[in-house]
N, C-alpha and C positions, 0 to 999 in steps of 0.2 A: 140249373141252379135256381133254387127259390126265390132268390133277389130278382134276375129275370124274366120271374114267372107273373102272370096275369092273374091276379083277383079281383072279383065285384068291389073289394073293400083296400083297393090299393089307390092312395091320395096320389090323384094326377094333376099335372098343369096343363089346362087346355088352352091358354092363352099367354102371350110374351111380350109382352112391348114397353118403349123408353122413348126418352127425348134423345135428340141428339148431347152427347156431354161436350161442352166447351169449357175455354178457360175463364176460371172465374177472373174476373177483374179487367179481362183483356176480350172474352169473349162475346160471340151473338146473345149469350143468353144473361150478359153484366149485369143486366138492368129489368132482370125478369122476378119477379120474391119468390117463394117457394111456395108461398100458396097458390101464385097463376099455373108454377109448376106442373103439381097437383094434379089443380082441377081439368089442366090439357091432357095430361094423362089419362085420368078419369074417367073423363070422357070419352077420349077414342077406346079406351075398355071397355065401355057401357056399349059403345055404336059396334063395334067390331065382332064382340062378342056373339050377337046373335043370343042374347041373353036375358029374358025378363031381369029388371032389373032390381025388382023385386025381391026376386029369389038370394041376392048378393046380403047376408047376413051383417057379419064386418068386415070394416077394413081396417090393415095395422098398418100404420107408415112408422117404417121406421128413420130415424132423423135424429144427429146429434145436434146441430148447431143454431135452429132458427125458437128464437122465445116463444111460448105460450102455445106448444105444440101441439097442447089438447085443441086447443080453438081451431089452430091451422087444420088440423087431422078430419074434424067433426064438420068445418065450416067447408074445407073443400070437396067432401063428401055429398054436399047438399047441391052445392053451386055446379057441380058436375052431374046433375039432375037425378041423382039416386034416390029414394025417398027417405021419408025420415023416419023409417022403420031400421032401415041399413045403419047400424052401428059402425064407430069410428075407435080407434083404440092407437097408442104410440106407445112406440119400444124405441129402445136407446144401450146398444153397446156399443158404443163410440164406432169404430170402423164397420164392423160385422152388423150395424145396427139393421139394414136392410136382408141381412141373413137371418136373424132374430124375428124378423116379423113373416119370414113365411114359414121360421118353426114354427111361430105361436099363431099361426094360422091353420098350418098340419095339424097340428096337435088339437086346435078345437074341433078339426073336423073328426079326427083320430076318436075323440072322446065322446064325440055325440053332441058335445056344446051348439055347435050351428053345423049346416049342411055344404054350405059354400061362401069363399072369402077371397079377397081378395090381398095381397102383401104389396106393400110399395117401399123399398129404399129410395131418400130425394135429400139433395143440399142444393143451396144456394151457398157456395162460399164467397160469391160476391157481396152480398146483400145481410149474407150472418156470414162476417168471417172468424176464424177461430181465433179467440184472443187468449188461449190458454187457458190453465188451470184458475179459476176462483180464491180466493185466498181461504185458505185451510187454517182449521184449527191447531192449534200446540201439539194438541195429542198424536194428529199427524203429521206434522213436518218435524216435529223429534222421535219419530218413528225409522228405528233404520233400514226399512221398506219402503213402507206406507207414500214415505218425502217421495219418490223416486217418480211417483205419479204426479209429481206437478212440472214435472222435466217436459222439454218438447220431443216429439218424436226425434228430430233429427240426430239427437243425441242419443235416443237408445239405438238409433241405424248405425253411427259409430261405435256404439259399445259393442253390437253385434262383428261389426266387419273387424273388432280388436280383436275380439274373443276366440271366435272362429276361424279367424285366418282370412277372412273373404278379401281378394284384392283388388286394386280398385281395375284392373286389368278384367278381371272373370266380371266385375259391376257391369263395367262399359261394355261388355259383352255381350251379356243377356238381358240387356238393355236397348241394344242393336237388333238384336234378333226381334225381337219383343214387338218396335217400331216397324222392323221389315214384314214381319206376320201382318200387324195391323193396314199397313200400305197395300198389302197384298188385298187383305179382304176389304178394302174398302173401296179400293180400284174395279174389284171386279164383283162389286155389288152386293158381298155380302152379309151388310146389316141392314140393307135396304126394307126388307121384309119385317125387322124389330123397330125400324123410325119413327117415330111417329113426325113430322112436319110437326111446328107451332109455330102462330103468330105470335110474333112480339112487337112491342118498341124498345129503339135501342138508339141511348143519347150519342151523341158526338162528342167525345171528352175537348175537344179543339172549339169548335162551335157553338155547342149547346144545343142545336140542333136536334129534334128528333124523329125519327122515321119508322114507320113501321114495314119488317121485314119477314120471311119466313124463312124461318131456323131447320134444316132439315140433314145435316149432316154434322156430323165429330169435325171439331176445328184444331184437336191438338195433336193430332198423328204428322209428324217430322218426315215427308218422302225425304229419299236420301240419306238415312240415318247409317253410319258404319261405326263400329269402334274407335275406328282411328277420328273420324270427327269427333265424336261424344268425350276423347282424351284430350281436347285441346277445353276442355270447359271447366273451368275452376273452382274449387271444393265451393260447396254450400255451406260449410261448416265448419273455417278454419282454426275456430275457436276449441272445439272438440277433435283429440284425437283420436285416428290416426288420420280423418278429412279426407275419406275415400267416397263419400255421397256427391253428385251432384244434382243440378237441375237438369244435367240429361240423364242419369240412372235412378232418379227416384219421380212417382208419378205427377204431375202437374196436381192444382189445385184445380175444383171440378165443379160445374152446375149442370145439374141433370137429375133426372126419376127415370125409376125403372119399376115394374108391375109384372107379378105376374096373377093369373085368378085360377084358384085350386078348385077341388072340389075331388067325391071319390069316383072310379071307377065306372063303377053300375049306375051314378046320379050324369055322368057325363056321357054313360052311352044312351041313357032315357032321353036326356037334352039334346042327341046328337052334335054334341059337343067334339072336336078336334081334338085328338089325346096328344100332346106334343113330347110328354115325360112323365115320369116318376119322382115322387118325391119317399125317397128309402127309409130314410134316418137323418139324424142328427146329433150334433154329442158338445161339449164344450169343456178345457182347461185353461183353467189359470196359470201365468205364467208370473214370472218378477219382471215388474214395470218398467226396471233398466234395460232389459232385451224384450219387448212387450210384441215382439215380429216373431218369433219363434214359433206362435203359439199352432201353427201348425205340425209343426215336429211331433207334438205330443197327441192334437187334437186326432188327425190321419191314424195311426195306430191303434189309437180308440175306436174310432168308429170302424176300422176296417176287420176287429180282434170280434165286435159286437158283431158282425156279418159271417164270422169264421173266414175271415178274407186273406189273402198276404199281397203285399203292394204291386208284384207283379199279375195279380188279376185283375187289376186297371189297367184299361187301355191308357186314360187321358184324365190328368192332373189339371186343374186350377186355380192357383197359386195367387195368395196375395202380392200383388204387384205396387205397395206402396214405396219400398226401398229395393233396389237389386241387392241389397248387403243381408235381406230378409230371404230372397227367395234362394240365393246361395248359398244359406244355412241348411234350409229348408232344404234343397236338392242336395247336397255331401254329405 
């Protein structure tokens, strides 16, 4: 299969790394902004790499939530010792925003634009937390679409679980599973190799106290997660029917960056660079703002119709995990 197959001019990821994600407002990383983020990330890219760093064209971060993103993007670029040749760049599709930046990384490379890039997804929702929609113009909010964008998610995760039947019994479910996966590999090591470790300080909400700690592991994985626990926890959204979502079946609020640094083929075997993947394709559709979690359903058939694919020649799926009322569309 050509998808399989190896060319000089096939965009690979020779490198992968993140912070650990904790919970925003409660976690190690509460008190860290996303510019320190960043530049820890960065950095262990720059070191680990094995990589003049030089050679590192731009970087895209992608990022919905924190103001002035160009500064963030271009400033933590610098302060992570890259030179000032190395271009900084921000993309922003709200959730997918860190998917978006290592298109628009592929694709510079795809086109000849630069040689090697690096992509970064990063929020602090401690520090920038989401306060919604902005207030919109007339022409939008008497739009009888358009309005539906300034809804919070929680309520298009209800509209979906109305529409399609999802119950909160299948939510709690693959929401359990979900938790028991990640227990598994965390127990037994294996994000160990993507971690990066970072210093921080991190206040004492009781005290005021502050101390500086090293952050080196995910703080929001539940051991012991079953269905039958995850049912005794009480809609998030009693307001919205049918208030099948809760805070144990839809994903914690999150701070953390994730990197990875592309480049093609034949520029990675010159560098003896590590080939860890492929980067295939990419595709995007738009959906109606009221079930705005679907957009899978549509996107997967695309991209997989562009390949001459059909779904069962994928081994392995991965699935936005923001609502279980989402990814149970997505799966029936």
């Amino acid at each position: 299969m050509k998808l399989l197959g190896k060319s000089p001019d096939d965009i690979v990821i020779t490198l992968a790394l993140r912070t650990p994600l904790t919970k925003a407002r409660k976690g190690a990383l509460k008190d860290t902004q996303l510019d320190d983020l960043v530049i820890a990330l960065l950095t262990a890219v720059r070191e680990r790499s094995n990589l003049d760093s030089g050679l590192v064209e731009d970087v895209c971060l992608g990022n919905v939530l924190v103001p002035g993103q160009c500064w963030v993007a271009r400033s933590a670029v610098l302060a992570a010792g890259f030179p000032v040749r190395t271009a900084a760049s921000v993309v922003n599709r709200f959730c997918s925003s860190g998917l978006l930046a290592v298109q628009n990384i592929a694709n510079q490379i795809i086109t000849g634009s630069i040689e090697i890039g690096i992509a970064i997804g990063a929020e602090s929702m401690s520090t920038n937390p989401d306060d919604s929609a902005p207030e919109l113009s007339p022409n939008i909010m008497n739009h009888p679409i358009a309005k539906d964008d300034a809804m919070p998610m929680g309520w298009t995760s209800e509209n979906i679980a109305r529409q399609f039947n999802i119950t909160r019994q299948a939510q709690d479910a693959f929401a359990a599973s979900s938790f028991q996966k990640a227990e598994r590999a965390q127990k037994e090591g294996w994000f160990e190799d993507e971690i990066v470790p970072i210093s921080v300080n991190i206040k004492d909400p009781r005290t005021g106290d502050v101390k500086a700690i090293v952050v080196d592991r995910d703080d929001g994985i539940r051991y012991g997660t079953t269905a039958e626990s995850l049912a005794k926890i009480r809609p998030a959204f009693p307001n919205w029917k049918p208030s099948r979502t809760t805070g144990g079946n839809a994903s914690q609020v999150t701070d953390g960056a994730a990197a990875v640094l592309l480049m093609k083929r034949s520029r990675a075997q010159e560098l003896d660079q590590q080939i860890l993947g492929k980067f295939c394709g990419a595709t995007v559709v738009g959906v109606e703002p009221r079930i705005m979690g679907i957009g899978p359903t549509l996107a997967i058939p695309k991209i997989l119709a562009r390949f001459g694919l059909q779904k069962e020649d994928v081994d392995f799926y991965e699935l936005n995990e923001a609502f279980a009322s989402m990814v149970g569309q997505q799966t029936n």
